[in-house]
N, C-alpha and C positions, 0 to 999 in steps of 0.2 A: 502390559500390552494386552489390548482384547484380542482374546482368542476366534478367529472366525473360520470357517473352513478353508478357505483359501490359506491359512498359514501354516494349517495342523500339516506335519508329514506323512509321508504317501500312506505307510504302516495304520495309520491310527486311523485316517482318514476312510482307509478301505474296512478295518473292522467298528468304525461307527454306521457306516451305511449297511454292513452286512449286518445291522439288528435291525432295517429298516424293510416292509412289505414291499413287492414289487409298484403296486400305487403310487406309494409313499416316495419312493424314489424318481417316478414320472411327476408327481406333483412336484418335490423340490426342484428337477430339473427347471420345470416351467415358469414357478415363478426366479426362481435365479436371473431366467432369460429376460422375463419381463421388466423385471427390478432393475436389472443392468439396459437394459435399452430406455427405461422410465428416466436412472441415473443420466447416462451418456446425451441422453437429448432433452431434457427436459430442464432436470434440477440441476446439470453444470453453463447452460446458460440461463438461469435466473429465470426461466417462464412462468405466468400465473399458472398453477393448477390443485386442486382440492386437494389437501395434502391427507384430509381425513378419508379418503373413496379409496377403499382396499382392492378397487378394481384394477390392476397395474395395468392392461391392455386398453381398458377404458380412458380411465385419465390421462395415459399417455398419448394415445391418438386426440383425444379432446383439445390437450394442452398446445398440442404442435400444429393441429386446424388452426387454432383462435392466438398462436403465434406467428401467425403464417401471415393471417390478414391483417392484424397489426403490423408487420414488417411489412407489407405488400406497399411499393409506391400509388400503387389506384385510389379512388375513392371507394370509403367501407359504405358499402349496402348490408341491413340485418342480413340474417338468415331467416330471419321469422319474426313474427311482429301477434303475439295473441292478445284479444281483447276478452273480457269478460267482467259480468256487474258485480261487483261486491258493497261492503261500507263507503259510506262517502266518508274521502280521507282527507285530513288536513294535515298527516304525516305517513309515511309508509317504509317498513325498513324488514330487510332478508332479516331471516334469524340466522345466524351462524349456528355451525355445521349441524346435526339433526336430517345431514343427507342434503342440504342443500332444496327443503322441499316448503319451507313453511317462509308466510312474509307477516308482519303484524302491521296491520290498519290502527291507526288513528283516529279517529272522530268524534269532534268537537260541536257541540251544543248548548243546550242548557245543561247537558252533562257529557263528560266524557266516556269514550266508551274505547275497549281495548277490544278487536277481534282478533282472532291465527286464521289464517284460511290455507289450505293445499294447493300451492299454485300449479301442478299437475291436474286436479280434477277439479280446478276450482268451485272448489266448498269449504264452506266453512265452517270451522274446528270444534269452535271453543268463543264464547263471548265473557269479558272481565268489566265488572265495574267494582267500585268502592262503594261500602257502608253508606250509604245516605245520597250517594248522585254527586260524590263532589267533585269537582274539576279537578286538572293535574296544572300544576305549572311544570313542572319535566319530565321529560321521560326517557331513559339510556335502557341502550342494551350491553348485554354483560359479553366482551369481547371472545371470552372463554366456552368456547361451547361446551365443555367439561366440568362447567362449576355450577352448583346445584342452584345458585341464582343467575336465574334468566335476566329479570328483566327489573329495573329499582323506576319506582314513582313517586314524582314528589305531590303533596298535596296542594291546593291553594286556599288561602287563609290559615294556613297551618305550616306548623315544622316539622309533622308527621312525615318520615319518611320509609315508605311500604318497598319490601322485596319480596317479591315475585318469583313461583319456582314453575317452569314449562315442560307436564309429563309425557310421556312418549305417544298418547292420545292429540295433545293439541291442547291442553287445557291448561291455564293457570290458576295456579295456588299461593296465599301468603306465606310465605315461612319465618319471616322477621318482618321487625321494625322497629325504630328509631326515632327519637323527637331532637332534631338538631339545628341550629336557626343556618345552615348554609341550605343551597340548593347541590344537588350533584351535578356533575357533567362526564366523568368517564368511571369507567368499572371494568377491572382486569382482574377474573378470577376470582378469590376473597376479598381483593382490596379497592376500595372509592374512592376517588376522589371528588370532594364537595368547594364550593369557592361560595366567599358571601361577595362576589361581585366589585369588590372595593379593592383589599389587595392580599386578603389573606385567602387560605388553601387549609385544607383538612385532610389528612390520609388518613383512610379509618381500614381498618380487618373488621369485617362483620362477625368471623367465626369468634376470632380472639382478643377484639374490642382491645386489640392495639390500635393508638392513632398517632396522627403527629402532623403539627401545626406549619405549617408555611406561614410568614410572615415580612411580607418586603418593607411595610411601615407607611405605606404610600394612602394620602389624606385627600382621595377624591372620593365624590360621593355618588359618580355613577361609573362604573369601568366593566362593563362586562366581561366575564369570564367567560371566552370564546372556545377554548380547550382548553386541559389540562391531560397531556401526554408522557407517559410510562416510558419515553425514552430509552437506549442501550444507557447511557452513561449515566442520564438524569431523569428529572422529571419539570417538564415544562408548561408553567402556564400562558398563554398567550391570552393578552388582554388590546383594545383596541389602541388602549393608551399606555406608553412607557411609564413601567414601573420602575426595571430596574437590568441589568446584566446586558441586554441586547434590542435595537431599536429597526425595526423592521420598516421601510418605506408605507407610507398612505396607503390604506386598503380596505375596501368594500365589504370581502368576503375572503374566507378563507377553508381551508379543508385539509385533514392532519392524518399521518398513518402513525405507526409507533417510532417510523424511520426521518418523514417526511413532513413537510410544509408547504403547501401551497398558499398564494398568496393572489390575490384579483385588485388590482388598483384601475378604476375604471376613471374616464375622462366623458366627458359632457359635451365634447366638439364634434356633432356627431355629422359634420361636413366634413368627416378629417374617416377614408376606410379602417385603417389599422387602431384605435383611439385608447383599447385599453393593454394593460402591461398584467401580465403571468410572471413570476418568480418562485422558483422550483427550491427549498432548501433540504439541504440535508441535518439530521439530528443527531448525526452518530458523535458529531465533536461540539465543544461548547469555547464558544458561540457557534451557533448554526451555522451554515457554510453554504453559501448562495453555489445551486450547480447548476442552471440555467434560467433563461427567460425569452419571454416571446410575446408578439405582439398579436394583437385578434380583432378584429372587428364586433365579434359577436361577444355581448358581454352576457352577465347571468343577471336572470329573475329575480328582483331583490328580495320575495323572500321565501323564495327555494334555495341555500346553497350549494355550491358545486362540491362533489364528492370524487376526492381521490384514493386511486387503490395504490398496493407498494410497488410493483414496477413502474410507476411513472405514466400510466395512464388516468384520465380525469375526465367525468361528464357533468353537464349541467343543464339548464333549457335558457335559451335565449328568447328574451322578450319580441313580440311582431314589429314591432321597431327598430332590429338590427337583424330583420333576416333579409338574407340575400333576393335577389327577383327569382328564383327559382320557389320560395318559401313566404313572396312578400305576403303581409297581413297574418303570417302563422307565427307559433312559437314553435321551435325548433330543436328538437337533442341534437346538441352538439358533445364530440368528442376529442380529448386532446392528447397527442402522445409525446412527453417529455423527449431529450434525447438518453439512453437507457438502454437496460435489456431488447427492449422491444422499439425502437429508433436507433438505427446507427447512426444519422443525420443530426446535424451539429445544431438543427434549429426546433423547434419546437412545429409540432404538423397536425392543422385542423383538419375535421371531419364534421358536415351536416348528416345526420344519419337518417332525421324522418322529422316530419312536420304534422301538430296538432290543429288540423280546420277549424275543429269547436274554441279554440282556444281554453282551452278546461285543464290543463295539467295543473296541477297544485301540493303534488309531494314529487320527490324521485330518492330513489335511492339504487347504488351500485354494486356488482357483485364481479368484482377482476377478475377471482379466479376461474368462475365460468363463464366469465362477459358478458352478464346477463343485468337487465335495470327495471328495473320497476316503476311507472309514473301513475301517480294517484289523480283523482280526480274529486272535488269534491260532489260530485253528481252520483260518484258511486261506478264509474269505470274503471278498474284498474287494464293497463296493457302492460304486457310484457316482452322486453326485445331482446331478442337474440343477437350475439353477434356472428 
C-alpha cells in the first residue's frame, strides 16, 4: 500500500510535520487544498486541462471556465481572437507542453523552412532548414514533451530521415538520423512509427534501434497511411482502404487521439441542410467501438483536416460553400462536442465560432486542453482563438 499522509497514524503523522518549518507547513496546507479541489472538480469529471502547469489554482480555475462553456447550452463566442504576421504557413501545429508557449510554422517553397515563434509575444524563436534547401515530404511531432526528440522530418527524394531536438531557447537541433525507405507518421516518446503506405508499418526505438515490422500482406499500390495510433490495448493503423481486422464506413477525413477516432463521410447533395455524417470511435477495445454520431451541414476544407482532442471535442474550417447566411461567402471554424465529459446530450452539438473575410486560412491546428487553435495562413497571418 502506498503510504500517504492521509493513512500514517495520528502519532507519526504529528512527529513528521514537527521536523517541518512554520513555512513549510502553510505551504503543504495550500497546495493540499488546491490539489483536492483541482482532484474533486476537475480530473474526477474528465475535464481538458494541462496536466504539466504546477499551477493548481491556475489550471483549475482555467479548466472549470473552459468546462463551463462547453457544457453551456448557448452558442460559444471566443474570448479573444489575436492576430499577428508571422511565416507563411502551409502547416501550423502547438508544440506540446514547453508551457504551452511555442507553435511551429511550416512553410513551403522552393524550399521548406521550419520556424518556433512565441505565441505570447509574437516573435520569432528559432528558424531550421536542412543541408542544401531540400524539401520535407513529412513532418510529426513528437507526442511526448519529455522525450529529447521534438520533432522527426522526412526528406524528399530521399529516405534520409532527420530528428530534431527543441532547446529551451526555441532553437532546433539534429540529434539523429536514419535512412529508411518508409515515411513516418506518429512519434510517442522514443518510439515511431513509419508506414510504406501499402500495407506494412515499422516500429522503431531511435535510442535502442529496436524495431518491429507490421505486416497485413495487402497488394495495393496506393493506400495511404492516414495514422498509425499507440492505442491502450493496440496499435492501430488506419488506411483509407481495408486491409484487414475492422472496416470503417466511407470517409473523407479523419482525426485520431491515442483513445479516439473520428471519422468525416461527406455527401455531395448540397440541397439536402444536414448532408455529411461524424462518427465518434472508441480504441480502448478491439475492434473499435462506434460511441456516437451526428449529422452537420458544415463539412471540412479538403485539405486542412479536422483535429480532435481526448474529451470528445473537434474543430475544423469549413469551406464558403457551406457557411450558414450569417458567414455566407466566408470560411468558418467550426466546433464540435461529441456527447462525453463535456455533453451530456445524447447528440452530437455544432458551433460556428468566427469567419475568415480574406478567405486565407490554410493550416489549423488545436490545443483542448487550453481551448486554444491556431489558423495559419499562407500570407503569413497567423490568429489565435481563445475559447
Amino acid at each position: 500500500m502506498t503510504i500517504t499522509l492521509n493513512n500514517l497514524p495520528d502519532d507519526l503523522l504529528i512527529d513528521a510535520i514537527a521536523f517541518l518549518s512554520v513555512p513549510d507547513i502553510l505551504f503543504l496546507c495550500q497546495a493540499c487544498t488546491r490539489f483536492n479541489t483541482f482532484k474533486l472538480n476537475i480530473l474526477s469529471n474528465d475535464y481538458p486541462c494541462p496536466i504539466n502547469d504546477t499551477d493548481h489554482k491556475q489550471r483549475t480555475c482555467h479548466a472549470y471556465r473552459l468546462a463551463t462553456r462547453w457544457l453551456a447550452d448557448y452558442p460559444m463566442i471566443p474570448t479573444s481572437i489575436i492576430k499577428f504576421t508571422a511565416s507563411p504557413a502551409s502547416d501550423i501545429k502547438f508544440i506540446p507542453g514547453w508551457q504551452h508557449k511555442w507553435i511551429l510554422i511550416v512553410s513551403e517553397g522552393i524550399r521548406t523552412v521550419l520556424t518556433i515563434w512565441d505565441v505570447a509575444r509574437a516573435h520569432k524563436c528559432s528558424e531550421w532548414l536542412p543541408k542544401g534547401g531540400k524539401l520535407f515530404t513529412k513532418i510529426i511531432l513528437n507526442e511526448d514533451p519529455e522525450s529529447e526528440v521534438s520533432i522527426v522530418v522526412a526528406l524528399y527524394g530521399s529516405e534520409r530521415i532527420l530528428f530534431l531536438h527543441l532547446d529551451d531557447d526555441g532553437a532546433l537541433h539534429k540529434v539523429h538520423d536514419i535512412d529508411v525507405g518508409f515515411h513516418p507518421v506518429s512519434m510517442t516518446g522514443d518510439v515511431i512509427a513509419f508506414s510504406d503506405d501499402i500495407s506494412k508499418a515499422l516500429i522503431y526505438n531511435w535510442k535502442t534501434e529496436e524495431q518491429a515490422y507490421l505486416d497485413d500482406g495487402g497488394d495495393m499500390q496506393d493506400n495511404d497511411c492516414n495514422h498509425i495510433i499507440f492505442a491502450p490495448t493496440s496499435i492501430d493503423c488506419c488506411h483509407p482502404h481495408q486491409l484487414s481486422q475492422y472496416l470503417f464506413d466511407w470517409h473523407d477525413h479523419t482525426s485520431a487521439t491515442p483513445t479516439s477516432l473520428l471519422t468525416l463521410s461527406e455527401s455531395y447533395r448540397l440541397w439536402t441542410l444536414e448532408t455529411n455524417l461524424f462518427q465518434l470511435y472508441s480504441l480502448a477495445s478491439v475492434p473499435p467501438m462506434l460511441l456516437s454520431r451526428g449529422l452537420s451541414r458544415h463539412c471540412v476544407l479538403s485539405y486542412v483536416d479536422m483535429v480532435l482532442g481526448k474529451r470528445g471535442t473537434a474543430v475544423w474550417i469549413s469551406p464558403e460553400e457551406c457557411a450558414t447566411a450569417e458567414y455566407r461567402g466566408c470560411k468558418t471554424l467550426i466546433a464540435a462536442i461529441f456527447p462525453g465529459p463535456l455533453n451530456a446530450m445524447a447528440e452530437v452539438r455544432i458551433h460556428e465560432l468566427c469567419s475568415n473575410t480574406p478567405n486565407n486560412w490554410d493550416a489549423l491546428d488545436y490545443d483542448e486542453e487550453l481551448g486554444r487553435i491556431a489558423l495559419g495562413s499562407c500570407l503569413g497571418e497567423v490568429t489565435i482563438v481563445q475559447l
